[in-house]
BAVO-221078 format. One line per field, with one value per residue (C-alpha): residue number from 1; x, y, z; residue in one letter. Coordinates in nm, 2 decimals. Example, Ala and Ser with C-alpha at 12.3 -4.5 7.8 and 13.67 -1.06 7.14 Angstrom:
# BAVO-221078
nr <- [1, 2] $
c1 <- [1.23, 1.37] $
c2 <- [-0.45, -0.11] $
c3 <- [0.78, 0.71] $
rest <- [a, s] $
***
This chain:
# BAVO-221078
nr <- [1, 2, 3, 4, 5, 6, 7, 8, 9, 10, 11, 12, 13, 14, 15, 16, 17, 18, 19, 20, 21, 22, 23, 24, 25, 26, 27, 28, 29, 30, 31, 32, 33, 34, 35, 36, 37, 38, 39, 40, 41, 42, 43, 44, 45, 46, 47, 48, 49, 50, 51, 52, 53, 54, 55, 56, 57, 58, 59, 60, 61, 62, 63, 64, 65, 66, 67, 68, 69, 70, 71, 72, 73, 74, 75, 76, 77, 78, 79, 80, 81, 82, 83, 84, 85, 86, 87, 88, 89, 90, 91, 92, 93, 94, 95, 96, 97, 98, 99, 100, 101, 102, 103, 104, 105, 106, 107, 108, 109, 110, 111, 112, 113, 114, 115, 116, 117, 118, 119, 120, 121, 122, 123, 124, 125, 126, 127, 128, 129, 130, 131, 132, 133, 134, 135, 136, 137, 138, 139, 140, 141, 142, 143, 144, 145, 146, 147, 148, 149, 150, 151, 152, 153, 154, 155, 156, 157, 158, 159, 160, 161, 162, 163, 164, 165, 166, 167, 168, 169, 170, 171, 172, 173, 174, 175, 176, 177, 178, 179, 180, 181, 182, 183, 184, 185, 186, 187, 188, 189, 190, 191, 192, 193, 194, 195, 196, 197, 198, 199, 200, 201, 202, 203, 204, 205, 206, 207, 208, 209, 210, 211, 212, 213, 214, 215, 216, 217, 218, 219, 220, 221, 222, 223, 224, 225, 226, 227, 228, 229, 230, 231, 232, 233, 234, 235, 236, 237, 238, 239, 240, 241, 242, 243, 244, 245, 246, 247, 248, 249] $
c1 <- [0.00, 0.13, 0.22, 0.27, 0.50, 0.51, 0.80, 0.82, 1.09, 1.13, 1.24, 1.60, 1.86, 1.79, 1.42, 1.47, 1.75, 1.51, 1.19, 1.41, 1.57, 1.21, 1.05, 1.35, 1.21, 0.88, 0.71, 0.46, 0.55, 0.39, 0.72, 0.63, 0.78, 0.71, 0.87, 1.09, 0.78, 1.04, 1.27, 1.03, 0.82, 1.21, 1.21, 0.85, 1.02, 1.27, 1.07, 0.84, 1.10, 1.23, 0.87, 0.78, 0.45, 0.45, 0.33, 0.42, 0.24, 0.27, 0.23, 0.37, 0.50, 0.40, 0.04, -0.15, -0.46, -0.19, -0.05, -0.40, -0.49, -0.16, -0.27, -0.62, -0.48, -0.22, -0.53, -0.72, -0.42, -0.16, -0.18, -0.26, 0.00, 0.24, 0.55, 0.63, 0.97, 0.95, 1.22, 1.08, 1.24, 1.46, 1.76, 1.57, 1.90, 2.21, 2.17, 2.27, 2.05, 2.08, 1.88, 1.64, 1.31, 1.02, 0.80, 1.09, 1.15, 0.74, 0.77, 1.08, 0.89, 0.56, 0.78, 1.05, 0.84, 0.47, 0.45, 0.58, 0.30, 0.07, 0.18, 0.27, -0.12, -0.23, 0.00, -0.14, -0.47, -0.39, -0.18, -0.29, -0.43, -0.71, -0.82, -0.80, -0.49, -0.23, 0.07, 0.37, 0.65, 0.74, 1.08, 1.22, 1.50, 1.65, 2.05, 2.35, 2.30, 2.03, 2.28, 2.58, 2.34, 2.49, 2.71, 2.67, 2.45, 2.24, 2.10, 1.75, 1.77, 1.92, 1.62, 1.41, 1.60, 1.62, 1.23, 1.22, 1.46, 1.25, 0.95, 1.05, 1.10, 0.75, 0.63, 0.75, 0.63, 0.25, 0.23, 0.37, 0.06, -0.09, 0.13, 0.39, 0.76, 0.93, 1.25, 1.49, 1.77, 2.05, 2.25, 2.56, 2.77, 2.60, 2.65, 2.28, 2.14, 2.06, 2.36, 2.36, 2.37, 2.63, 2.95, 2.86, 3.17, 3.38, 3.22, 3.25, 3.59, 3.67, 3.47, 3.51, 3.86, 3.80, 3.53, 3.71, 3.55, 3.74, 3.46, 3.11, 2.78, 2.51, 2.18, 2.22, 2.41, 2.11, 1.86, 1.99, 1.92, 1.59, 1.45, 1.60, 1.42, 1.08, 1.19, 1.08, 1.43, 1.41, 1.08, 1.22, 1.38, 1.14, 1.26, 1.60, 1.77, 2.08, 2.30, 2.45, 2.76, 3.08, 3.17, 3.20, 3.05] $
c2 <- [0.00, 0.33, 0.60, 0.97, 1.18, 1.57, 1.72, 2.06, 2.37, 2.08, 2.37, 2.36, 2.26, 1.93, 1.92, 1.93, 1.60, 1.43, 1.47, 1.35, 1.06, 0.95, 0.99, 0.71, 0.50, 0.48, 0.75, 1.02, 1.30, 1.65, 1.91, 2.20, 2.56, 2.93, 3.16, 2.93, 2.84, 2.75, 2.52, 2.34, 2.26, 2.18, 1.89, 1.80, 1.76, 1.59, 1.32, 1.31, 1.25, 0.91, 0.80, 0.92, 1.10, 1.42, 1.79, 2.15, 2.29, 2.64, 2.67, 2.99, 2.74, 3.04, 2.99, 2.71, 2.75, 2.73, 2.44, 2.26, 2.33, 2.16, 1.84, 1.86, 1.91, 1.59, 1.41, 1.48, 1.43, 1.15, 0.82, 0.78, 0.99, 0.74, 1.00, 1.34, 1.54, 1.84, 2.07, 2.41, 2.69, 3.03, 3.12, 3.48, 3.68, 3.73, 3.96, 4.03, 3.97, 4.34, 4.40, 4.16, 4.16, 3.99, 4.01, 3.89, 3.59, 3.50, 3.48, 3.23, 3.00, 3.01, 2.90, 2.71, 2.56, 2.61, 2.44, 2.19, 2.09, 2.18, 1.95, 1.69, 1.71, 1.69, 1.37, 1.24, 1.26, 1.06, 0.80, 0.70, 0.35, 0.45, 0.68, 0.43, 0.48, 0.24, 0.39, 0.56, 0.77, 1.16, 1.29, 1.61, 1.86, 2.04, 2.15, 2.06, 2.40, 2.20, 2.07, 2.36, 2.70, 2.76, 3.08, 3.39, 3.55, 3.29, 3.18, 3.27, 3.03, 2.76, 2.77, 2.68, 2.36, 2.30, 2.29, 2.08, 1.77, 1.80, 1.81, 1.47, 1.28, 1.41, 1.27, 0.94, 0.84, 1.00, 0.85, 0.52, 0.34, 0.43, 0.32, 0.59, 0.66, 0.97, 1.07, 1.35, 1.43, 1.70, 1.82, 1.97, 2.21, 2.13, 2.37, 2.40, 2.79, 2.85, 3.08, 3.24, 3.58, 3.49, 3.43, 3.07, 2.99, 3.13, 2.94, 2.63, 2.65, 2.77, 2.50, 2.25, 2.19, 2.12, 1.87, 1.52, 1.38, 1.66, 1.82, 2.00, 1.81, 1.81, 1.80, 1.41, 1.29, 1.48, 1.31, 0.92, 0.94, 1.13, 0.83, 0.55, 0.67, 0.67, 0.34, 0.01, -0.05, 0.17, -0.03, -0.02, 0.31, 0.58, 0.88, 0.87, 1.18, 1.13, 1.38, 1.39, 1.58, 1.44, 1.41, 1.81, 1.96] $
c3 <- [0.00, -0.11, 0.18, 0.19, 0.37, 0.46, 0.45, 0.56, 0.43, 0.15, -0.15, -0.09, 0.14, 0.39, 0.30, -0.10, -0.04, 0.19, -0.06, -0.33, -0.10, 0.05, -0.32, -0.41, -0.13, -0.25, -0.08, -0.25, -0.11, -0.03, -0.09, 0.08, 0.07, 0.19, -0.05, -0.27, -0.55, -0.87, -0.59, -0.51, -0.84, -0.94, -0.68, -0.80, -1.15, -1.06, -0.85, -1.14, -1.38, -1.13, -1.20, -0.83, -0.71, -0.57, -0.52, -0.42, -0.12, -0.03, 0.36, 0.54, 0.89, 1.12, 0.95, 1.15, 0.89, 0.64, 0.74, 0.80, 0.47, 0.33, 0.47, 0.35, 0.01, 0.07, 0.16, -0.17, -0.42, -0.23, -0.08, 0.28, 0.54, 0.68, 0.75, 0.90, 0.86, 1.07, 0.88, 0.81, 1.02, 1.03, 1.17, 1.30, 1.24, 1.47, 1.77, 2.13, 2.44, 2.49, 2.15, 2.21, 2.01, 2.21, 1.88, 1.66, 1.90, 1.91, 1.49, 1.52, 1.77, 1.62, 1.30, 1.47, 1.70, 1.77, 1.35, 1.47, 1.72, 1.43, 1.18, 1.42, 1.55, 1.22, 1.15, 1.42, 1.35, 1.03, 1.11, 1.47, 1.51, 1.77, 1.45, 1.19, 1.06, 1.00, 1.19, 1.06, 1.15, 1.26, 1.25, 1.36, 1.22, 1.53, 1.56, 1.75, 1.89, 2.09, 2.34, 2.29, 2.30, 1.95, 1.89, 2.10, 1.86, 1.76, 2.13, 2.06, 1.74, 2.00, 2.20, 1.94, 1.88, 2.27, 2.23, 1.93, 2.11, 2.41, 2.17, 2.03, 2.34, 2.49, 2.19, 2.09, 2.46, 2.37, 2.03, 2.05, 2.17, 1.85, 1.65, 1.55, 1.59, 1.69, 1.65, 1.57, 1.35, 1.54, 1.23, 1.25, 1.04, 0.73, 0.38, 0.27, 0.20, 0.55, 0.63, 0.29, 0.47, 0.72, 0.48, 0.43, 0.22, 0.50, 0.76, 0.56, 0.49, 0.81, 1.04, 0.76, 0.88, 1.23, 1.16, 1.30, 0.97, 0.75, 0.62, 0.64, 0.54, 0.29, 0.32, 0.17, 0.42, 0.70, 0.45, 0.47, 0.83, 0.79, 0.55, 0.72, 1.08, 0.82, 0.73, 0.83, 0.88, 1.18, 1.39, 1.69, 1.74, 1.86, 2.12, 1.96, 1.84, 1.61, 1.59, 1.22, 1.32, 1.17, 1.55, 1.56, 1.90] $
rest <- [x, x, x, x, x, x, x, x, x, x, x, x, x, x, x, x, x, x, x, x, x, x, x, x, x, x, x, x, x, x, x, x, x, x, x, x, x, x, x, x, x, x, x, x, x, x, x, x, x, x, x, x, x, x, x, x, x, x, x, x, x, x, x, x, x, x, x, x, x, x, x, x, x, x, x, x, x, x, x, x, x, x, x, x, x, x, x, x, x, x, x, x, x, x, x, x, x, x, x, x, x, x, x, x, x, x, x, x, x, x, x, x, x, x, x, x, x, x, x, x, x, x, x, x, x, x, x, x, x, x, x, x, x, x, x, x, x, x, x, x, x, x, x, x, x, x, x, x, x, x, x, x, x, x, x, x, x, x, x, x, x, x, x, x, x, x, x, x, x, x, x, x, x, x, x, x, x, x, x, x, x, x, x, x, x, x, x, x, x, x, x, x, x, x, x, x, x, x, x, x, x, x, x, x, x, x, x, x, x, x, x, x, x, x, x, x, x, x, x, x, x, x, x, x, x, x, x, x, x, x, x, x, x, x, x, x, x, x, x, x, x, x, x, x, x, x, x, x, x] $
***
């Protein structure tokens, strides 16, 4: 029986390699995107052109009737919801504690974090076995900068992934008796479009070299986790976060 999965910030970066990797893997899967409409109907193309099923959702993440409205579109045009990847997000800028935005910080977490309750509810609703549905699997995209706070001016952002581990733990002990896994991916220094305005090159090349591994990530090497935790493969791992790090802390 065919299955759909949601992947969420899926235009570029992480989310476009995971829709292409899950789309390999035999999942239809809903790409969605904020601002990035020609990225993402790009990934649409190319999971079309493997013979794979998919569609382009536009959902602002800080929109809950947004992002309802994306899975009552999935409903009507893919196959049953059997996955989840939490990924959407923003790094909210770089700033000091002593310029500290209170309404700037409530638009990361209602992006960062409160859409992640949202779509996880939603998944839920879908795939839970005291619902009818036949199980499935919910992973979520959080940072090392979970555990480390992150650099100096990025602490606010840090918080947010702080929230989203803790988020997956609560939740792979709620949704388990109903038949779905949770668990959470904690990338590293990974060279994806994210830090496009912070000299991304630079900090590449720069952190690159202290990486025990010898070098920065893609968004593949974030996305063979991802797929695999979606995976059968992965039954009987649930309230697991991986951190995909190169062993750099």
């Amino acid at each position: 029986m065919a299955k759909s999965v949601v992947v969420t910030g899926a235009s570029r970066g992480i989310g476009a390699a995971t829709a292409l990797l899950a789309a390999r893997r035999g999942f239809e899967v809903c790409v969605n995107y904020n601002s990035h409409a020609e990225e993402a109907e790009a990934i649409v193309a190319r999971i079309s052109a493997e013979d794979g099923r998919a569609i382009a959702v536009q959902a602002d993440a800080g929109r809950e009737d947004e992002l309802v409205a994306m899975f009552a579109r999935c409903d009507r045009e893919l196959a049953p919801l059997g996955g989840l990847v939490n990924n959407a997000g923003f790094l909210g800028g770089e700033s000091d504690i002593e310029d500290f935005d209170a309404g700037a910080m409530r638009r990361l977490w209602d992006v960062n974090v409160v859409a992640y309750f949202v779509c996880a509810r939603e998944a839920v609703r879908r795939m839970s076995t005291r619902r009818g549905g036949s199980g499935g699997a919910i992973v979520n995209v959080s940072s090392m900068s979970a555990d480390n706070g992150g650099i100096g001016p990025r602490v606010h952002y840090a918080t947010t992934n702080g929230a989203r581990r803790t988020f997956t733990f609560g939740l792979a002990k709620q949704s388990g008796p109903k038949g779905i896994r949770v668990n959470g991916v904690m990338p590293g220094v990974i060279d994806t479009h994210f830090n496009d305005g912070f000299d991304n090159e630079g900090r590449n090349a720069r952190l690159g070299a202290q990486i025990p591994i010898g070098r920065v990530g893609t968004g593949q090497d974030v996305a063979e986790t991802i797929v695999w935790l979606l995976s059968d493969e992965a039954a009987f791992v649930s309230g697991a976060v991986i951190p995909v790090n190169g062993a750099f802390f």
